[in-house]
N, C-alpha and C positions, 0 to 999 in steps of 0.2 A: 504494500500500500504506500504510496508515494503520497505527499500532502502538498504538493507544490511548493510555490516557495510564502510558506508561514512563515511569517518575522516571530522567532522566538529570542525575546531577552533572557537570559541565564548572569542571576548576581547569588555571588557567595564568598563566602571568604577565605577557600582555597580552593587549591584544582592540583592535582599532579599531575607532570611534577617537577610545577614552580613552585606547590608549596602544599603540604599534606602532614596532617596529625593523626588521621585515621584516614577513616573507612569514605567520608566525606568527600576528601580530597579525591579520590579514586573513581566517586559518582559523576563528579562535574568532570572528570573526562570521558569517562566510558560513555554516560547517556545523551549530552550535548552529541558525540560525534553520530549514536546511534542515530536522533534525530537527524542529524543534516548528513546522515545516509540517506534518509528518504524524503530529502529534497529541500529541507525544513533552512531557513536561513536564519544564520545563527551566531549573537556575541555572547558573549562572557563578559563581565563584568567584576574585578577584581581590585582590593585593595593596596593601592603600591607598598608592598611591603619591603625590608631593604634587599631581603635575602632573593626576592622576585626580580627585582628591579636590575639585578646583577645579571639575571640567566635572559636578559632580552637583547635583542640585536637593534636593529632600525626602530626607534620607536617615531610616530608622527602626534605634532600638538594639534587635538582636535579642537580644544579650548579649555575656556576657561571658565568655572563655576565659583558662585560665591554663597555660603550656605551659611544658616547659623548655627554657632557650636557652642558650647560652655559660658567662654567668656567674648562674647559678641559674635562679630564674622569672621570666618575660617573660608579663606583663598584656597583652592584645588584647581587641578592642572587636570586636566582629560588627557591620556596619550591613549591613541591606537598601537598594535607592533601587532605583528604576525611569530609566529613561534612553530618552529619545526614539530612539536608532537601534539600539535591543535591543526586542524584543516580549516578553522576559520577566524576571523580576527580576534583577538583580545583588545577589550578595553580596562583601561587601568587608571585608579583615581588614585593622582600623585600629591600627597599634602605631607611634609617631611617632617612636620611638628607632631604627626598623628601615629606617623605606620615610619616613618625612616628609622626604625632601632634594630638591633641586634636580636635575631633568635628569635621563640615562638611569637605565634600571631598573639596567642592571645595572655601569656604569661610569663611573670620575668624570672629571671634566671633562677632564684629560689622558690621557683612554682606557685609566686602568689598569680593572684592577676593583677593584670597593670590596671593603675589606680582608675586614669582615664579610659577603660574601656567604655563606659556609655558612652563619650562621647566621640570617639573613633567610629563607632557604627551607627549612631545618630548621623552623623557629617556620613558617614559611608552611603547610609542608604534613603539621608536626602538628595544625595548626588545622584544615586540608582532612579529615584524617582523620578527626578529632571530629569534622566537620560531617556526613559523612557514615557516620558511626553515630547521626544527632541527637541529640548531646551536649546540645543549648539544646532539648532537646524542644520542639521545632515541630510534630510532627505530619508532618515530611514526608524521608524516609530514602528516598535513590535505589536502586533496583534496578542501576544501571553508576555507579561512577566515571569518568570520561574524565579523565587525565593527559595533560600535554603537554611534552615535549623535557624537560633536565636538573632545570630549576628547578621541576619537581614530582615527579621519579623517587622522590623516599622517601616518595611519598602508598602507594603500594603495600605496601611495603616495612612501613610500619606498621600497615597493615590485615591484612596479609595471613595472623598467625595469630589474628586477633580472632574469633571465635566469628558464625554469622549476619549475616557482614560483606556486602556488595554487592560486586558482581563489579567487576575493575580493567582498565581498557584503557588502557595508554601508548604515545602514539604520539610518533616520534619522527622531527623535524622535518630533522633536521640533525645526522647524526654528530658530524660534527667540535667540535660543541662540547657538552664530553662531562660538564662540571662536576664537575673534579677539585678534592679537598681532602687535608688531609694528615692523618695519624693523629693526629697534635695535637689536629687540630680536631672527630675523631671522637670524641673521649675528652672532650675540654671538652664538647660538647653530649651529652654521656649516650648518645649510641645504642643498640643494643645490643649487648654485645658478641658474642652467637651470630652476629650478619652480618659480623664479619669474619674472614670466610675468604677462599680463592680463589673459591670456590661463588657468595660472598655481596658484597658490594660494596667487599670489597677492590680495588686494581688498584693496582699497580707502586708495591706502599709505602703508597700515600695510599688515597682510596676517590673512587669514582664512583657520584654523584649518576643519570649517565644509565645507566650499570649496577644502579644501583639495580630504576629502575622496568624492563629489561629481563628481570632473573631474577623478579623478584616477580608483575610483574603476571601476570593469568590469560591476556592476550591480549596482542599488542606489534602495531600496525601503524604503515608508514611511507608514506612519501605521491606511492607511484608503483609499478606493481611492478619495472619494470627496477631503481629503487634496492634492492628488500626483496631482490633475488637481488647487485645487486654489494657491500652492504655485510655478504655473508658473505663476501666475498673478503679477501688484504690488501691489495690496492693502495685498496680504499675503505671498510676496517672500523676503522679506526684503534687499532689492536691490541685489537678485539672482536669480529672475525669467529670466531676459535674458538668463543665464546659464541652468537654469534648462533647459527651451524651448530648447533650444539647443541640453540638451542630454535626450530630451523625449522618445529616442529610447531604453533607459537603466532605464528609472524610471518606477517604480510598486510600485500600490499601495493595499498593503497587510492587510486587517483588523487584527489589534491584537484583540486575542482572552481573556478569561480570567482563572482564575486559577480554577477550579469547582472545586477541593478536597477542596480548601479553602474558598471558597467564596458561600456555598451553604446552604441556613436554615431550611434545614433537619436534617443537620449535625454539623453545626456549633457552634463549641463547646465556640464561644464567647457570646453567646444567652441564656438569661433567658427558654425560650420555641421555639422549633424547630416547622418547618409548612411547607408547601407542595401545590403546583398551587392547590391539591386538595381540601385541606383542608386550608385555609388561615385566617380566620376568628380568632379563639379561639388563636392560634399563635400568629400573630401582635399583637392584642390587651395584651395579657399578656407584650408585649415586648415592647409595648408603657406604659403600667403601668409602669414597670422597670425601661424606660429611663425617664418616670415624677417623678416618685419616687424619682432617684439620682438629681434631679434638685428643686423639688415642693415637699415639707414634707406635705403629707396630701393631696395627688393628687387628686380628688369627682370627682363623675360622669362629672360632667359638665369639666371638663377638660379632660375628657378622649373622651367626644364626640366631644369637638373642635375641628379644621384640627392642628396636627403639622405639619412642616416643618423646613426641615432639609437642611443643607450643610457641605461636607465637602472635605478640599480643600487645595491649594496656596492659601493667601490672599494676592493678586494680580490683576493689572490693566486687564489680558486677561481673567483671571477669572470673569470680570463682576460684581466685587466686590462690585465696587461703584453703580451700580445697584440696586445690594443688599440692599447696605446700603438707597439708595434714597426709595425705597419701602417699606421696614419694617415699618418705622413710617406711612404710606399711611395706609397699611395691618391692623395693630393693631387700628387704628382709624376707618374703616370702618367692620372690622371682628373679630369675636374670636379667630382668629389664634394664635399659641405660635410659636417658633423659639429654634431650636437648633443648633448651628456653631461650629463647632470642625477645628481649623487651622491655621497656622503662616505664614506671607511672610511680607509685607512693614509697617510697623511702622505704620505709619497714618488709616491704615486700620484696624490693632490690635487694636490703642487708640479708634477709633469711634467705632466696635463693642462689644469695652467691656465698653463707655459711655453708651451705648442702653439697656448693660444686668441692667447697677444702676440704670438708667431709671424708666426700666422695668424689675426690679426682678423677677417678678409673669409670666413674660409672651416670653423673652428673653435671653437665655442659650449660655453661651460665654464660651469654653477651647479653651486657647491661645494654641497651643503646636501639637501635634502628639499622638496619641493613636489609635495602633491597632485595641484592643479591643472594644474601644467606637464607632470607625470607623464602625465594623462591627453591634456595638449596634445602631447607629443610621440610619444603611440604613435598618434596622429590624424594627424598633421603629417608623420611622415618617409615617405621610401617605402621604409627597410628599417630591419629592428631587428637589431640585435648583443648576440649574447646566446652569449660563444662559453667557457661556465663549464666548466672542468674535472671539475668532479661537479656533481648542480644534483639534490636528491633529487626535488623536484619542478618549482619553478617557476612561477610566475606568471605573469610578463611576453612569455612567449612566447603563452602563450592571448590576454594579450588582443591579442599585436600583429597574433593571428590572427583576433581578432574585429574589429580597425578594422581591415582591409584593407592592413596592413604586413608582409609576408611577414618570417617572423626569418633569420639565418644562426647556427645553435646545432652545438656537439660532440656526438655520438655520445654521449648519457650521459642513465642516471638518466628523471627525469619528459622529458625533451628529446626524447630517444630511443622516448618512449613518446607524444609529440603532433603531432611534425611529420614532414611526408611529405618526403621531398627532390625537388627537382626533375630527375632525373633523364631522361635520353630518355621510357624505358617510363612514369615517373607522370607528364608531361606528356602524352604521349599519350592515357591513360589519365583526364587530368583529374582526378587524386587528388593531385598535388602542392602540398603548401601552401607551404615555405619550402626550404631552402638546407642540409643536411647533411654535416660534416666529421666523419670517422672516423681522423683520425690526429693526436693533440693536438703542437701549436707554430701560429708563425706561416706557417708555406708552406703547411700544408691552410686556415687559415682562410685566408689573401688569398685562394687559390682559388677556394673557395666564394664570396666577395663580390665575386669578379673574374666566374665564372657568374650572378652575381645582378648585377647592372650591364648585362651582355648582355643579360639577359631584359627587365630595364626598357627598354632600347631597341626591345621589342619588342611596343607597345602591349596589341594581341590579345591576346598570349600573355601579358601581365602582369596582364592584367583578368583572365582565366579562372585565375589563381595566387590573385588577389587573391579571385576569390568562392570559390574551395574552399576559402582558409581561414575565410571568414566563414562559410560555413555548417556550421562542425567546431561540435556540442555541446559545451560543455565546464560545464555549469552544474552544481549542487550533488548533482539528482536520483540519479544513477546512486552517485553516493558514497554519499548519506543512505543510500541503497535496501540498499549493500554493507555500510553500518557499523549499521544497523538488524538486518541478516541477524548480522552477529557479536554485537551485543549478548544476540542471543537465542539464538544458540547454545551 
């Protein structure tokens, strides 16, 4: 289905990879290009951040906007640039008092947040607004805005009694972070004061940015539908399920899909040896020698027929972390298993999982940090993935470890619940079982499950015939574009 050429705006506040903290960043590439595969014509619209601003070639000044921030008016710079791993222009709002700092977007180097964040994404996504009424008369006014999670929730919000405005879709990424501020800070940037009510982007005193774009926009989707139905609950609405309930009538919930140029080990040029649902065998295995290799000097058979397992991730409380952590010592007491963790979030969790690797030198593989490449080496390398998240709206990491032939062990939730089969008698039988399913969150349902998955790796056949039904699960961008093309035009 081709849509001609839709003007779709896409503003958010990263994209990889110019700039990626999760799962987020991954979206605003994969789905923007899915779209303007089918014809869809398409900017992006991005915060100049400094680390951004560095990986651009040609940039051109589109102009010049003048918005209100904090303390008065805040000067921004419009650049256009074109960017080798984007097929369509980037627009970038250049204000160096706002976004020119060092390191994450959204927090400073002892993982507070920066103080100013409200007004970075106020100024952010008043300039989004203008852009998309062509304030710089360009000649080019989208028929959809497409918002993403908190730090664009007031692009709505301000469009939304503008006259012949373009239609608002905010999808949202991640409840839990919900980008609250406080009335202080709503009154220093001017807002309006008609939005604060309970109606309007009040919440518990202060106001919310990701309530913002919930009540405004025309459309709100999230990015799985088991999440779109548990975050009208409380245990996963973080005091916004009344809301949500309320506007059930505008929420969809849209499986993200995943990047398959990038994420596929036929091709993947991150991979010692490339492999195929057909062929799986001779592949992994060289790819797990590689990833014991870089860990275990002198890796012997006997370690290469152990089970590995692998994570990688937030190290973080939704992540399951401490899960994690209560299991490992259980695992290596009662199995041969070894461990591989590639991941940074809360301090406490970095210190215990890199106590576990001096531990267990021989048998426990700790990189604090971020690495693409190892990311892609260890959903190749291990024979199981742990991915056991308390809520997980949608998730990533479990498609691709379904696409390298790594069956995951995931909870009952969210996009999880909505991708993998459990291996159960009847979906073994049946040959529909892709990975490892726990329905009662702690640590005794998961060992469980990774105690059934351990069994079945002993069980060649039956691990091969796990291993190609996850590879052959679709999970690429088509069916989404196809779903969020259908709403743009309804």
């Amino acid at each position: 289905m081709k849509c001609g050429a839709m003007k779709i705006l896409f503003v958010a506040s990263e994209a990889y990879p110019l700039v990626k903290t999760g799962g987020l960043g991954d979206v605003l590439n994969s789905l923007p290009h899915a779209l303007h595969g089918r014809g869809a014509d398409i900017r992006l619209v991005l915060p100049g951040y400094r680390d951004l601003l560095r990986q651009l070639g040609e940039v051109r000044i589109l102009g010049w906007l003048d918005v209100r921030g904090a303390e008065g008016t805040v000067g921004t710079r419009v650049l256009e640039t074109r960017h080798p791993d984007f097929d369509f222009p980037l627009w970038v709002v250049d204000c160096p008092a706002l976004y020119d700092r060092p390191g994450n977007p959204y927090l400073q180097a002892g993982g507070q947040d920066w103080p100013d964040n409200a007004e970075r994404f106020a100024v952010f996504a008043r300039v989004a607004a203008l852009l998309a009424q062509d304030a710089l008369e360009l000649g080019w006014q989208p028929a959809v805005v497409h918002t993403h999670d908190w730090q664009t929730g007031l692009v709505s919000a301000f469009l939304a009694d503008q006259p012949a405005r373009p239609k608002t879709v905010f999808t949202i990424h991640n409840l839990a972070y919900g980008g609250h501020f406080s009335h202080t800070d709503f009154v220093r940037l001017q807002l309006p004061s008609h939005w604060w009510t309970p109606e309007g982007v009040e919440f518990h005193g202060g106001f919310s940015m990701l309530k913002a774009g919930i009540v405004y926009a025309d459309a709100v989707t999230t990015v799985s539908p088991t999440y779109a139905a548990e975050i009208c609950t409380p245990a996963f609405g973080h005091g916004l399920d009344g809301l949500l309930l309320s506007r059930q009538h505008k929420l969809h919930g849209i499986l993200n899909g995943i990047d398959t140029r990038l994420w596929n080990p036929s091709t993947d040029a991150n991979l010692p040896a490339h492999y195929s649902a057909g062929r799986v065998q001779p592949g992994k295995r060289r790819n797990k020698q590689a990833l014991l290799d870089r860990f275990l000097p002198q890796a012997g058979e006997a370690a290469m027929r152990a089970p590995l397992l692998g994570l990688v991730g937030r190290l973080v409380e939704q992540k399951g972390i401490d899960w994690v952590l209560a299991a490992i010592p259980v695992l290596l007491a009662e199995s041969d298993a070894r461990f591989v963790l590639l991941g940074s979030g809360q301090p406490v969790y970095e210190q215990k999982l890199a106590r576990l690797a001096r531990q267990f030198p021989d048998r426990v593989f700790v990189v604090i940090g971020y690495d693409e490449a190892l990311a892609h080496q260890i959903e190749a390398g291990v024979d199981v993935f742990l991915m056991p998240s308390r809520f997980e709206p949608c998730g990533l990491n479990q498609m691709y470890s379904l696409r390298y032939g790594t069956p995951p062990v995931v909870f009952k939730t969210g996009g999880l619940a909505d991708t993998v089969v459990d291996a159960d008698a009847e979906a073994l039988a049946e040959g529909s079982a892709t990975g490892f399913v726990f329905d009662v969150p702690g640590v005794a349902a998961f060992l469980e499950a990774i105690r059934r998955a351990l069994d079945l790796y002993r069980q060649p056949a039956a691990w091969r015939r796990l291993q190609q039904a996850g590879m052959r699960q679709s999970f690429d961008w088509a069916d989404s574009a196809a779903h969020y093309l259908d709403l743009y035009s309804s």
